[in-house]
TILUMZA-277322 format. One line per field, with one value per atom (N, C-alpha, C, O): residue number from 1; residue in one letter; atom name; x negated, y negated, z negated. Coordinates in pm, whole numbers. Each point is the difference from the previous one (the first is absolute). Last residue first. Example, Ala and Ser with C-alpha at 12.3 -4.5 7.8 and 13.67 -1.06 7.14 Angstrom:
BEGIN
num 2,2,2,2,1,1,1,1 .
residu S,S,S,S,A,A,A,A .
atome N,CA,C,O,N,CA,C,O .
x -1285,-82,77,-51,22,89,-90,-104 .
y 225,-119,-109,-111,683,-119,-120,2 .
z -708,-6,-73,-17,24,0,0,-66 .
This chain:
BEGIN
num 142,142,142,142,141,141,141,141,140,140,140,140,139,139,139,139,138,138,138,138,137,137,137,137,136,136,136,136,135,135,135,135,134,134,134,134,133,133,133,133,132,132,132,132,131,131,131,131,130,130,130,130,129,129,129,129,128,128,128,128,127,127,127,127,126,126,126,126,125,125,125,125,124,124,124,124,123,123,123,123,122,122,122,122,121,121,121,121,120,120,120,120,119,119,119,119,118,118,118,118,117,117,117,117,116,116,116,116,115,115,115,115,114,114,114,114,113,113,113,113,112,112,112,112,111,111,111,111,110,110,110,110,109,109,109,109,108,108,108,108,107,107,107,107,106,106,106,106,105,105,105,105,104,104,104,104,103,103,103,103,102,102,102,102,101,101,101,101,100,100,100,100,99,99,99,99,98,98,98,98,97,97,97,97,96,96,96,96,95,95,95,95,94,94,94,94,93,93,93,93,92,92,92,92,91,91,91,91,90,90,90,90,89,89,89,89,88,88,88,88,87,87,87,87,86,86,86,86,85,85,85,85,84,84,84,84,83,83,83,83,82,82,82,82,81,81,81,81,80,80,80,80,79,79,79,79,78,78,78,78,77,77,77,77,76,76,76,76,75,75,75,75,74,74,74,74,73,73,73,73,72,72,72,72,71,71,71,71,70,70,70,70,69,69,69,69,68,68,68,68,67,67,67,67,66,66,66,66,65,65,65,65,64,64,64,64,63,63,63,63,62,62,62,62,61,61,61,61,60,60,60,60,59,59,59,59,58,58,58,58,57,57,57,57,56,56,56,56,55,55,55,55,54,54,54,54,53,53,53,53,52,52,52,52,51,51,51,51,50,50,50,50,49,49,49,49,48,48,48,48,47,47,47,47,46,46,46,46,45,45,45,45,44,44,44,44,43,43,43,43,42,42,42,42,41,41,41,41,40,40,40,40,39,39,39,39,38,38,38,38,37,37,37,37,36,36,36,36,35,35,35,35,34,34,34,34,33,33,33,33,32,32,32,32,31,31,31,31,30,30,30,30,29,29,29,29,28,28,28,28,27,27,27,27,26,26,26,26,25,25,25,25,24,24,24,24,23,23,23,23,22,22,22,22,21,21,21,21,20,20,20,20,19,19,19,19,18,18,18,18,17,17,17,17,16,16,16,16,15,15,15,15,14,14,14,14,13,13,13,13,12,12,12,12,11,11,11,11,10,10,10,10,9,9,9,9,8,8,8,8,7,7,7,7,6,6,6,6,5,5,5,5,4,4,4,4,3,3,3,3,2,2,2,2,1,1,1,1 .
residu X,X,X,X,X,X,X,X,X,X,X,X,X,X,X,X,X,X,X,X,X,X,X,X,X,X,X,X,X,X,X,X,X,X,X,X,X,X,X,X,X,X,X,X,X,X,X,X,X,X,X,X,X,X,X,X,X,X,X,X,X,X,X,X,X,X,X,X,X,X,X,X,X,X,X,X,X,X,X,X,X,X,X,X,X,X,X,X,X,X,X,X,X,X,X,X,X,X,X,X,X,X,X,X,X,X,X,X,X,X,X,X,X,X,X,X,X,X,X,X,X,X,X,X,X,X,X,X,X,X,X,X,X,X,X,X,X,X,X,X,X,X,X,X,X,X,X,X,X,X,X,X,X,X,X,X,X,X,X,X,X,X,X,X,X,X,X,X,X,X,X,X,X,X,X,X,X,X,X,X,X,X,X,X,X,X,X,X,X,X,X,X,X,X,X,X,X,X,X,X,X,X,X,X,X,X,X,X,X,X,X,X,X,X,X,X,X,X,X,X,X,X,X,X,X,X,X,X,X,X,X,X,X,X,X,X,X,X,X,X,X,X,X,X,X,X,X,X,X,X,X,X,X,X,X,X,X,X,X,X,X,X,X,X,X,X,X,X,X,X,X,X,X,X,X,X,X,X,X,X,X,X,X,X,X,X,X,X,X,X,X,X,X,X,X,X,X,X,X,X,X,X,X,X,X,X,X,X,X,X,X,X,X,X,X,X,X,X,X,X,X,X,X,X,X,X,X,X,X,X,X,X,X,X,X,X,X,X,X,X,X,X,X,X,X,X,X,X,X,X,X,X,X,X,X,X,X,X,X,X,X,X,X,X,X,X,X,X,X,X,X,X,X,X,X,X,X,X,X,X,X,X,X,X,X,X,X,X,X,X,X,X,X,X,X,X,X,X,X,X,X,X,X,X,X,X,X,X,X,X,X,X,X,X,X,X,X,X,X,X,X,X,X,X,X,X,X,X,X,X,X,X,X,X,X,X,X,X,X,X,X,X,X,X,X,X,X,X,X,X,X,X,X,X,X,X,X,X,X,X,X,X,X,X,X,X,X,X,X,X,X,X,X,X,X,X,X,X,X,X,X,X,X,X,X,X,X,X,X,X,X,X,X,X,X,X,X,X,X,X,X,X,X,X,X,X,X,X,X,X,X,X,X,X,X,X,X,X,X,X,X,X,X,X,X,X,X,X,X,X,X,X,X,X,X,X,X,X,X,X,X,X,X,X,X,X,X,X,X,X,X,X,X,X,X,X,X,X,X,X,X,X,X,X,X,X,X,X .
atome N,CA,C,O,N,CA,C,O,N,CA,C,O,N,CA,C,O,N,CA,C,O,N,CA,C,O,N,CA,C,O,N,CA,C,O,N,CA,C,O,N,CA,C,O,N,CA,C,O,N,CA,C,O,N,CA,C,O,N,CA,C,O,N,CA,C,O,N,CA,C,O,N,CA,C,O,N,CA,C,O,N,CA,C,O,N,CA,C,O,N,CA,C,O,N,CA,C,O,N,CA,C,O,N,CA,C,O,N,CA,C,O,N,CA,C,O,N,CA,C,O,N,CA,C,O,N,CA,C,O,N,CA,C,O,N,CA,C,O,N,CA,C,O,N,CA,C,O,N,CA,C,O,N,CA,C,O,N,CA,C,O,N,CA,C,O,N,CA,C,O,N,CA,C,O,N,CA,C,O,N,CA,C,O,N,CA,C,O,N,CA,C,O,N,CA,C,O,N,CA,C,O,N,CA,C,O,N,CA,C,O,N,CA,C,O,N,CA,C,O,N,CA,C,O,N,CA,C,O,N,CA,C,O,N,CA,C,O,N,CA,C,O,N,CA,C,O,N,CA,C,O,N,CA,C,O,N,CA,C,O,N,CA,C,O,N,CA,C,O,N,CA,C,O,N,CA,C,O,N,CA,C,O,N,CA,C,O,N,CA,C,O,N,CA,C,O,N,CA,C,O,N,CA,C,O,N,CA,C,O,N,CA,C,O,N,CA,C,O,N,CA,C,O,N,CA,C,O,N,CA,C,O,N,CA,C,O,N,CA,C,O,N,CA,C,O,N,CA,C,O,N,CA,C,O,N,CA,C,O,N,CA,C,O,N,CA,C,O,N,CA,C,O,N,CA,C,O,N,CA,C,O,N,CA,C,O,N,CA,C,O,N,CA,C,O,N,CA,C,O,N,CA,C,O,N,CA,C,O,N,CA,C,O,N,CA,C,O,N,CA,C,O,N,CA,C,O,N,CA,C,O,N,CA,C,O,N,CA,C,O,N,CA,C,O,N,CA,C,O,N,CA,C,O,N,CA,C,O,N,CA,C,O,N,CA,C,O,N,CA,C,O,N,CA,C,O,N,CA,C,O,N,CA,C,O,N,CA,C,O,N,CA,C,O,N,CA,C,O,N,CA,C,O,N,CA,C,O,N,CA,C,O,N,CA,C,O,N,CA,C,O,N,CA,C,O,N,CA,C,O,N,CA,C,O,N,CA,C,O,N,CA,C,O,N,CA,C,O,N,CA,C,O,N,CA,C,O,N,CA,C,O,N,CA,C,O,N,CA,C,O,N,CA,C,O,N,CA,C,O,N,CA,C,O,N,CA,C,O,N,CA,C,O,N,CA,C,O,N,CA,C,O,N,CA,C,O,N,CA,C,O,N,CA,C,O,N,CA,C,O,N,CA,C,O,N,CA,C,O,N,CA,C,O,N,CA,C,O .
x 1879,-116,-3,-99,473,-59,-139,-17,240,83,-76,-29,-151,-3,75,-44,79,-10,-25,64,-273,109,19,-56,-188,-96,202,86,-344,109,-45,-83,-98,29,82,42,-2,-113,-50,-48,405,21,-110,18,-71,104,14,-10,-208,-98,99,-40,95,-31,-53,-71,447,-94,-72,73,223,-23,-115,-75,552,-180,-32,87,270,15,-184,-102,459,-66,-6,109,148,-97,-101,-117,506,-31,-114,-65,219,-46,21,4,-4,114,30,108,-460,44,119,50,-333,64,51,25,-369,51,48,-74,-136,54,67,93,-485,118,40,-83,-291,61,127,80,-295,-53,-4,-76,356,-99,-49,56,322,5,-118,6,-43,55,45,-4,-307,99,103,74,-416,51,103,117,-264,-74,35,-1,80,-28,-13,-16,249,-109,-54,-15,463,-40,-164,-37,297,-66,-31,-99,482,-105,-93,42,219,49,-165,-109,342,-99,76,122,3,40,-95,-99,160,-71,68,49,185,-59,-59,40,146,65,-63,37,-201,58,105,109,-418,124,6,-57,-411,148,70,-55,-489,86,116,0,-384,15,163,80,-431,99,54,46,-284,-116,106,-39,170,-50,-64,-36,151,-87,-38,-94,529,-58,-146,-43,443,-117,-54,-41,467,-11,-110,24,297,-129,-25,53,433,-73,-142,3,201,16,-73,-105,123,69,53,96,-306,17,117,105,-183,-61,3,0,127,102,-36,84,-299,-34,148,62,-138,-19,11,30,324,-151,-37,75,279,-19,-115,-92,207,-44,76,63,-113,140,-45,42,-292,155,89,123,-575,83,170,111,-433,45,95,101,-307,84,85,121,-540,121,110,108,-520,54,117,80,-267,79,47,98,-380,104,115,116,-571,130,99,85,-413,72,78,110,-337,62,114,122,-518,150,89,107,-506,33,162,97,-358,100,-21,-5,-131,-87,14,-93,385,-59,-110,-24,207,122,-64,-3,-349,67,119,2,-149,-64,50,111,-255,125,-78,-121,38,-42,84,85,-122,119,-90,-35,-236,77,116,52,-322,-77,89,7,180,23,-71,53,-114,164,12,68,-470,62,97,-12,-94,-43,15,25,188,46,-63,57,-280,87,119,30,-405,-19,106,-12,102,-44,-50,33,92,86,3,94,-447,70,144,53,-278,-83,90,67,157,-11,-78,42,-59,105,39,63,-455,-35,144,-7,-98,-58,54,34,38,65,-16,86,-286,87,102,110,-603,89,96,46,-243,13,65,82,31,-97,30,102,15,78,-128,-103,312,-109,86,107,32,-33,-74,-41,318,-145,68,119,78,57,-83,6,-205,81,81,-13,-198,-90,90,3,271,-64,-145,-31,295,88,-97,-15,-210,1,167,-2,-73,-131,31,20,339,-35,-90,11,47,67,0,0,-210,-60,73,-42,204,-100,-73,-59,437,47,-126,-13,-41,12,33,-43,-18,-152,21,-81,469,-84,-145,-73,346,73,-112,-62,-68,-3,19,-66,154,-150,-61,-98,619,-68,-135,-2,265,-6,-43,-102,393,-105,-29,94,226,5,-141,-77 .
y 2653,32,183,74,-432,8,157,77,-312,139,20,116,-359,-17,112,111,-322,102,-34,-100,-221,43,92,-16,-38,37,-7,88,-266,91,-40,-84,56,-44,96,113,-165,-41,-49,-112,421,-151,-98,-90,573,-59,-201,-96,478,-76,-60,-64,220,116,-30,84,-314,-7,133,60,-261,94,-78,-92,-128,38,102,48,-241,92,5,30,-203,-110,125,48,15,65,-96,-1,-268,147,45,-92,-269,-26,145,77,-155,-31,12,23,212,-156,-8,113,259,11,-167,-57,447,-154,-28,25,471,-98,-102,24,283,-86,-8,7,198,-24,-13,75,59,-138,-32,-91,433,9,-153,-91,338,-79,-24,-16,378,-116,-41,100,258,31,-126,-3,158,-83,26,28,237,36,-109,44,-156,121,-10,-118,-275,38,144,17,-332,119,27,36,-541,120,113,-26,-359,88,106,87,-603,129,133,19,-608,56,168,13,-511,70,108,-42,-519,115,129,-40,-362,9,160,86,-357,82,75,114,-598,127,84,-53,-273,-29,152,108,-171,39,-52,2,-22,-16,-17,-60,375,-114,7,92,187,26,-122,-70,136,21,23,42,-166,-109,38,-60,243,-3,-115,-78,196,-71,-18,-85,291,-53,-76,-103,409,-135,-111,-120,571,-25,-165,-84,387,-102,-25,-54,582,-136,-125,15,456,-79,-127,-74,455,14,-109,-13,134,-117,18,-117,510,-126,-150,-88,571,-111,-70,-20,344,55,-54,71,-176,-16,44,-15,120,-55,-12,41,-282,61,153,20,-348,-33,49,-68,153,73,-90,-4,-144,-7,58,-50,84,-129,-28,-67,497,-31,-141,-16,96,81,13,22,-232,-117,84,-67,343,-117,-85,-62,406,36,-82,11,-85,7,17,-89,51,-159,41,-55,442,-65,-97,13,146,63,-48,-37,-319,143,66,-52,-314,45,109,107,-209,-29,-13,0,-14,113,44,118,-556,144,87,67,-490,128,12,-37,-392,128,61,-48,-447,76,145,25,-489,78,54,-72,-246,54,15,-96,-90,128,36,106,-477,94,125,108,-521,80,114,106,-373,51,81,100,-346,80,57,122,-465,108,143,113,-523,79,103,102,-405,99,93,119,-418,83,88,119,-490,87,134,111,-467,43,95,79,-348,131,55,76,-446,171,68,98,-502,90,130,115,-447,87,73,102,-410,135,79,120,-549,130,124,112,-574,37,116,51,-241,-12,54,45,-67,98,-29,102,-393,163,106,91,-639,84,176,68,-635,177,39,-46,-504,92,190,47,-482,15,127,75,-181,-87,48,28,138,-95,-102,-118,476,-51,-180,-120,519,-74,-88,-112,342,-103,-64,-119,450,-134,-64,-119,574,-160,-116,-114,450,-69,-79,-121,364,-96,-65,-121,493,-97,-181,-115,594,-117,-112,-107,394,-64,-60,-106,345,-134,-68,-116,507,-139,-101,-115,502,-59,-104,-87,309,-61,-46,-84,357,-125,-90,-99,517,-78,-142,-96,426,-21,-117,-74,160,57,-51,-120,16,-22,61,-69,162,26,-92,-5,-122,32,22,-96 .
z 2489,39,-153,-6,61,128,45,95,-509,32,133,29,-463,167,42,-27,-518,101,137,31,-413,49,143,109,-610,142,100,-9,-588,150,127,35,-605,182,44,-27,-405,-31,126,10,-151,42,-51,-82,44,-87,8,-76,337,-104,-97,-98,561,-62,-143,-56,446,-73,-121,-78,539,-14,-120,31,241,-78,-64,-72,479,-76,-52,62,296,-101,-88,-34,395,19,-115,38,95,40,-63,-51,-258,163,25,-96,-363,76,142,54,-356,-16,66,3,-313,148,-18,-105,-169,-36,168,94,-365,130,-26,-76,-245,56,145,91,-484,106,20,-56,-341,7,154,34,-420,109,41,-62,-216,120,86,121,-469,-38,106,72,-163,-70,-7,-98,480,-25,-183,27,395,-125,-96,-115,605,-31,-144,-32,212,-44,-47,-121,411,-129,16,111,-26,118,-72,-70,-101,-12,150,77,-14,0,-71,54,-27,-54,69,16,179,-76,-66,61,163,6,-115,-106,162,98,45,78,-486,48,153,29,-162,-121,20,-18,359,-79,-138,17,233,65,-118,-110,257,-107,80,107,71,-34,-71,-11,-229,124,60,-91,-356,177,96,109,-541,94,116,101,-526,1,87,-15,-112,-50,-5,-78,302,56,-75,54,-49,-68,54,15,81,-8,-19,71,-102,58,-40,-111,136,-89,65,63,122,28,-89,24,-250,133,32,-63,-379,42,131,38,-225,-29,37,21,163,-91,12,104,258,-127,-146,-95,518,-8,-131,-96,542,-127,-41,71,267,-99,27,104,225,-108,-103,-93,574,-72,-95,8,110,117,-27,15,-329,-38,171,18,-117,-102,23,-16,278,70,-143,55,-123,53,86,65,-419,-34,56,-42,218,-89,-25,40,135,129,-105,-7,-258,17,105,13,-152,-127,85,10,212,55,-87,48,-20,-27,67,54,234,-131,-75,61,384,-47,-167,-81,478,29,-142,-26,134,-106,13,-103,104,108,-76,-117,-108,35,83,21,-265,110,7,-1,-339,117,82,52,-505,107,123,68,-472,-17,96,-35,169,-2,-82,59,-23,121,-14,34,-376,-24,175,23,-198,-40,36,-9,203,91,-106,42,-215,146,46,42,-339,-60,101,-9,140,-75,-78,-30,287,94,-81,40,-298,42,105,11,-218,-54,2,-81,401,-28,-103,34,33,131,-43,-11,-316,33,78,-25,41,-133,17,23,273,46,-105,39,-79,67,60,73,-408,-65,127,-32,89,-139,-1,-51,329,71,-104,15,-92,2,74,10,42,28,-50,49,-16,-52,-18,-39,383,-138,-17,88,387,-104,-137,-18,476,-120,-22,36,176,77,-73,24,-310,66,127,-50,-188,-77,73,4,178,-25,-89,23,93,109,-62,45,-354,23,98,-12,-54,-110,14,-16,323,11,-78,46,-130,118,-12,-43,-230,-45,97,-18,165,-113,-15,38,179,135,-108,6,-202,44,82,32,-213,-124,80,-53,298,6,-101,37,50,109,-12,39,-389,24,140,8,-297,144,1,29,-462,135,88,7,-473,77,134,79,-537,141,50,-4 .
């Protein structure tokens, strides 16, 4: 189970003043070190989920995120297969959650190394150009 960067810094505060409060012995390492690399690895994980324009899409991805509005049909047999997230940069969902859709790659002799990954929520829709390496979730707004 991930903690929230927040929560994990009030735990490790937390720990410290009961024990100082309490009495007995706390070292700063022992209540400090999990919090940081836990802040550390989070900020990983936020730093690859950005957000982008639609406007700001290739025409490719309108393509696909107007396919996926339709139902398909879709070019790839993998279109619309459950996306798995094993990288982790997406936050973490039950299984089944998120779904994968090819974005076509000009010149491409293959599937290409763009995607649309859609969640469950409205409008929950990632845009990645790197082969799920990051994603940028869509802003329809702007």
């Amino acid at each position: 189970m991930t903690i929230p960067p927040r929560i994990a810094r009030i735990g490790a505060l937390g720990a410290l003043v009961s024990t100082l409060l309490i009495g007995g012995a706390a070292t700063a390492a022992t209540a400090v070190t999990p919090a940081v690399s836990q802040t550390v690895a989070s900020s990983q994980v936020i730093a690859a989920v950005g957000d982008i324009c639609y406007s700001d899409l290739p025409s490719q991805a309108h393509d696909t995120l107007d396919l996926i509005e339709k139902g398909g049909p879709y070019p790839f047999p993998q279109d619309g297969t459950v996306f798995q997230n094993r990288e982790g940069v997406l936050p973490s969902q039950s299984s089944g959650y998120y779904h994968e859709y090819t974005v076509i790659t000009p010149g491409s002799d293959d599937r290409g190394a763009r995607r649309i990954v859609t969640g469950e929520q409205t409008d929950e829709d990632y845009y990645t150009a790197d082969h799920y390496a990051s994603f940028d979730l869509v802003d329809r707004g702007c």
